[in-house]
C-alpha positions as CSV (number, residue, x, y, z in Angstrom):
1,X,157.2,54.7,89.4
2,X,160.7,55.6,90.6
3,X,159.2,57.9,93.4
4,X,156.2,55.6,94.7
5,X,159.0,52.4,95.0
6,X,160.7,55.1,97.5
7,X,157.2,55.0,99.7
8,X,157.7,52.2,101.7
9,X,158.6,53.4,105.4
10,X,159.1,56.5,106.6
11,X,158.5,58.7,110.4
12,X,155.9,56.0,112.5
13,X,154.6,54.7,109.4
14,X,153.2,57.7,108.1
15,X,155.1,57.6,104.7
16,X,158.6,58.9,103.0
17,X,161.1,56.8,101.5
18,X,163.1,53.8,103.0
19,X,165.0,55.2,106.6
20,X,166.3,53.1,109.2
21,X,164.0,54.4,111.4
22,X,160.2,72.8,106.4
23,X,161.7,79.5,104.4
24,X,159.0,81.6,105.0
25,X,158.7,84.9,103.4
26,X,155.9,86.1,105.3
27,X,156.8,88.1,108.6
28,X,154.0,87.3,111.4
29,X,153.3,88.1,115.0
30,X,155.2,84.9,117.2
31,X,153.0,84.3,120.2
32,X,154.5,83.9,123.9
33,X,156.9,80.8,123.6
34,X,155.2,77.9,124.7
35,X,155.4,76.2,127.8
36,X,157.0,73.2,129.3
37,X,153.2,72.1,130.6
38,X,150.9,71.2,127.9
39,X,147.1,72.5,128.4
40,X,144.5,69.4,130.1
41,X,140.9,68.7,128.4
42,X,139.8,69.8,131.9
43,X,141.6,72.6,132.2
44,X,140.2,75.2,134.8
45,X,140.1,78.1,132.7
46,X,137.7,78.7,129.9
47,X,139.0,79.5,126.3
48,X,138.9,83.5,125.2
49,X,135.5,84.3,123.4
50,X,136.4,84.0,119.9
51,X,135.7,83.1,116.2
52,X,136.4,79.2,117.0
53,X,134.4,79.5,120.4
54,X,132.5,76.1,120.7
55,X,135.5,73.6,118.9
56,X,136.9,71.4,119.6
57,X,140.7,70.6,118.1
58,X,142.4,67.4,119.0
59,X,146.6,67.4,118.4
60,X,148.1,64.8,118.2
61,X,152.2,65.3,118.7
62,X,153.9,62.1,116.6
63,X,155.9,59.5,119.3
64,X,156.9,60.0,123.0
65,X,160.3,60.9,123.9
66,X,160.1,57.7,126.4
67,X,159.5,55.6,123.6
68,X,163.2,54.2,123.1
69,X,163.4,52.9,126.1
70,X,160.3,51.6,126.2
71,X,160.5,48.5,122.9
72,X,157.9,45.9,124.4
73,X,155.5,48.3,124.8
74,X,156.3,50.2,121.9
75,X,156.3,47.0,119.7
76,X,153.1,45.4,120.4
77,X,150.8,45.1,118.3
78,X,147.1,47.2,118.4
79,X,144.0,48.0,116.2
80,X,145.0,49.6,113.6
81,X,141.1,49.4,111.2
82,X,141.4,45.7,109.4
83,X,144.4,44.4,110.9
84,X,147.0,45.7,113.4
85,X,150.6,48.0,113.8
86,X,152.6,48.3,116.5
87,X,151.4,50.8,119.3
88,X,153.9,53.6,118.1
89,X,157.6,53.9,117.0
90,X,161.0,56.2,118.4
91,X,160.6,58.4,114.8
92,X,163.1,59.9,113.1
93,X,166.0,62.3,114.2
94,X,168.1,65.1,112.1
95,X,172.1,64.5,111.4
96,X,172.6,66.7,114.6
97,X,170.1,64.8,116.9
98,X,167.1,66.9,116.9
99,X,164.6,64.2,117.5
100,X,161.3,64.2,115.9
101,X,159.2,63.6,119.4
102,X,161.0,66.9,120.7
103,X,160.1,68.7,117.4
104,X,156.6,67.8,117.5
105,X,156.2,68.7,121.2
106,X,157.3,71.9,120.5
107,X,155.3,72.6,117.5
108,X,151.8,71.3,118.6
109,X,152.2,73.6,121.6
110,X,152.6,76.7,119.8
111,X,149.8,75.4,117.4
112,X,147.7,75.0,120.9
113,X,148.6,78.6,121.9
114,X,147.2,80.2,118.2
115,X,144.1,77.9,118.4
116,X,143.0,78.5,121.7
117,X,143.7,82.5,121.1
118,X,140.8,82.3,118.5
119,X,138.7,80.4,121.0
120,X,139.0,76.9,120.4
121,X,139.1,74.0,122.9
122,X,142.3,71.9,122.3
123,X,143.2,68.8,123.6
124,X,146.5,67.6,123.2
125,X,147.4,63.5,123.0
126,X,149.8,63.8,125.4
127,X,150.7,66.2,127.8
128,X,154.7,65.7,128.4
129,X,157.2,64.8,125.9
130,X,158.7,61.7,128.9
131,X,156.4,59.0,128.8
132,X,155.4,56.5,126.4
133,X,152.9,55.9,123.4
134,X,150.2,56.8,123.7
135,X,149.5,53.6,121.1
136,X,148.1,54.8,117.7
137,X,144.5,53.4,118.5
138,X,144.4,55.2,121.4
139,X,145.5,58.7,119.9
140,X,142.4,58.1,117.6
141,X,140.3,57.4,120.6
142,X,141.1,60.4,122.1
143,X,139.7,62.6,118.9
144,X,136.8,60.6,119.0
145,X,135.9,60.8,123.0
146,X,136.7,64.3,122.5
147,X,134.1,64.6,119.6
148,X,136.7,66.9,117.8
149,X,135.6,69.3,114.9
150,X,139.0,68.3,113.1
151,X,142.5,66.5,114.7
152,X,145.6,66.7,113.4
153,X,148.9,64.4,113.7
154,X,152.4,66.7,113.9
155,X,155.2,64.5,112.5
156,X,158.3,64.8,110.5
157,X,159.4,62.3,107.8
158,X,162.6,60.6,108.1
159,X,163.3,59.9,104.5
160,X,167.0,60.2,103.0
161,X,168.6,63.9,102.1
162,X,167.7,65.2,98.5
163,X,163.9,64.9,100.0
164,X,162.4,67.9,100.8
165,X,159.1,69.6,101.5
166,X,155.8,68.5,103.5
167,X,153.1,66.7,102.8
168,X,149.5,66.3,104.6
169,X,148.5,62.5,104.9
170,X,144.4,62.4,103.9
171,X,142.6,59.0,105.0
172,X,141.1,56.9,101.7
173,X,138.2,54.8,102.2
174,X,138.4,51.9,104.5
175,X,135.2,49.9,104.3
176,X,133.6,49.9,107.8
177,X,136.0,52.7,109.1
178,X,136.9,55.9,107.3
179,X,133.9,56.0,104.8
180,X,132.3,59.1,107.1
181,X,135.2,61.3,107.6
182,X,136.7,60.8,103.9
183,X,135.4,63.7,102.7
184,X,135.1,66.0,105.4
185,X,139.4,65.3,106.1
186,X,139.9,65.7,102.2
187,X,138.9,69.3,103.2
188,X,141.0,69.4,106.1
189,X,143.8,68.4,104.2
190,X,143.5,71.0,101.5
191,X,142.9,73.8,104.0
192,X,146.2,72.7,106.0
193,X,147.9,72.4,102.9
194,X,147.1,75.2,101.1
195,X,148.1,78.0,104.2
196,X,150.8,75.7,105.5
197,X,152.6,76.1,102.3
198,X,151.7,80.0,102.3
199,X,153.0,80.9,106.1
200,X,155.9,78.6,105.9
201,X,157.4,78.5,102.3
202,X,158.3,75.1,102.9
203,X,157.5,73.6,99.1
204,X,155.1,70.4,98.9
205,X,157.2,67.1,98.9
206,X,158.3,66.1,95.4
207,X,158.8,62.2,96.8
208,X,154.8,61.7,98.5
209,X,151.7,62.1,96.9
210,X,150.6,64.3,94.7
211,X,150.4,68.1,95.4
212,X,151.1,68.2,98.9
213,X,148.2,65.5,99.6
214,X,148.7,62.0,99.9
215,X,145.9,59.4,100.3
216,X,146.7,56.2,102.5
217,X,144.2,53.4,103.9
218,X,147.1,51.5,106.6
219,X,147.4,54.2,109.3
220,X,146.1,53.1,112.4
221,X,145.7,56.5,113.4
222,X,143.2,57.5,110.9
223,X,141.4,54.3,110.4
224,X,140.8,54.4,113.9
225,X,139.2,57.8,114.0
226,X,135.7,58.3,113.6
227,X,136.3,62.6,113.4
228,X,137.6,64.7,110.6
229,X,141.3,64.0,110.9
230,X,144.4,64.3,108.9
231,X,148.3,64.1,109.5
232,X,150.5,66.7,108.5
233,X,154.6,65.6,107.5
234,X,156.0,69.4,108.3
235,X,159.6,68.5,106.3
236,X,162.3,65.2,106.1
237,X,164.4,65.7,108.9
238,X,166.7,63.3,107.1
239,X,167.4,65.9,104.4
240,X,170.4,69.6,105.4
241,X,167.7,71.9,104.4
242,X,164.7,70.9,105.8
243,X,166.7,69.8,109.2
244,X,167.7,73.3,109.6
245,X,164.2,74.9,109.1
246,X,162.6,71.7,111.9
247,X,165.6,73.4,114.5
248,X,165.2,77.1,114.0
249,X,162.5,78.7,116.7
250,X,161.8,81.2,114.1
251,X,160.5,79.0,111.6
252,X,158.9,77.0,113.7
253,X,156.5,79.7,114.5
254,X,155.9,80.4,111.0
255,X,154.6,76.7,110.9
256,X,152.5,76.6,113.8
257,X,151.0,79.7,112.2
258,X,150.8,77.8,108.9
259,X,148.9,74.6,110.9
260,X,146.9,76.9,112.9
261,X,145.2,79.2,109.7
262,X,144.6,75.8,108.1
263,X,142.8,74.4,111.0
264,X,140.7,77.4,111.2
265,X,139.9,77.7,107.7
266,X,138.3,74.7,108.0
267,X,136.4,75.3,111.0
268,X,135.2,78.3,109.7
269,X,134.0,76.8,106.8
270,X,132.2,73.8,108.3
């Protein structure tokens, strides 16, 4: 009971425990660092032949680094399945400053990179880490017009230190929304959890759901989406530990590798 009173706000809504607002063992292959430019839907060049060839894999990085400046627009409210949320939030930050929209940039690209090297097409939310929103409605909408084989949300919880670990965000059923892709992201969710936890070391969270997976039916993002779809909270960026692994290059390649397996697992499978 103790650890479900904590759930009551956390990175963009996405869960953790009341904020104002991942030690991998496994040595892997880091692909080229990734870019300051993120890859465009219509991008001129075709994906590499591959085991994913003919996917599609929306990722969605959490917040905007515009977002701060930007409260009105940030603020308003938007469909979010039965009722409404604000269009997006700031998220959370480490003790040092390492802000969550930066970290989630970074990792989604380097997710991009290992997906589109097994021949996936991946479209990317948004394509700079400057501007603003998008809103959460329209982060969905871009999965759907996309007609993506899975998507998948990059955020980082912002709940106090003495927190730790990750924990993949499922969709439950949300009558006239999410009763299609309840099932099919149940799967998504185990797959990401299950090689995230492998390829990272980064230990399921002890203070959200239950064995790395936590169910929620007030996410605009997933209510909203009408494809297989899950969100993934890499570590608390609130907590020493975690903070360090969200900062360190290294380790984040060892998550985006993590991500990356779990997404194809999946793919492969379906």
């Amino acid at each position: 009971m103790a650890a479900a009173a904590l759930l009551a706000a956390g990175c963009a809504g996405t869960g953790g425990v009341p904020t104002t607002d991942v030690t991998a063992t496994l040595p892997l292959p880091a692909p080229d660092a990734p870019g300051d430019e993120a890859h465009s839907p219509q991008a001129d060049e075709a994906p590499p032949a591959g085991p994913l060839a003919g996917l599609t894999v929306v990722i969605d990085p959490g917040h905007n680094g515009g977002n701060a400046d930007a409260p009105e627009e940030i603020n308003r409210q938007v469909p979010a399945g039965p009722g409404t949320k604000s269009c997006d939030t700031v998220g959370a930050e480490t003790a040092e400053g390492y802000p969550e929209h930066e970290f989630t940039w970074d990792l989604s690209q380097r997710v991009r990179d290992r997906l589109e090297a097994e021949g996936a097409r991946v479209v990317l939310t948004r394509q700079d880490d400057t501007g603003v929103g998008p809103c959460v409605n329209e982060r969905a909408e871009i999965g759907n017009d996309a007609g993506a084989d899975a998507a998948i949300s990059l955020h980082a919880d912002g709940a106090p230190a003495g927190y730790r670990g990750f924990h993949v965000i499922a969709p439950g059923e949300v009558a006239g929304y999410t009763e299609d892709i309840v099932e099919p992201s149940m799967r998504l969710a185990e797959d990401v959890r299950d090689r995230f936890a492998e390829l990272s070391g980064q230990p399921p969270a002890g203070y959200a759901g239950e064995d790395g997976i936590d169910v929620r039916t007030d996410l605009g993002g997933l209510n909203m989406s009408t494809v297989p779809k899950v969100f993934l909270e890499v570590g608390n960026m609130g907590d020493p530990t975690d903070a360090g692994h969200l900062a360190d290059e290294a380790w984040r390649d060892r998550a985006a590798a993590g991500v990356a397996a779990g997404v194809a697992d999946y793919l492969r499978r379906e």
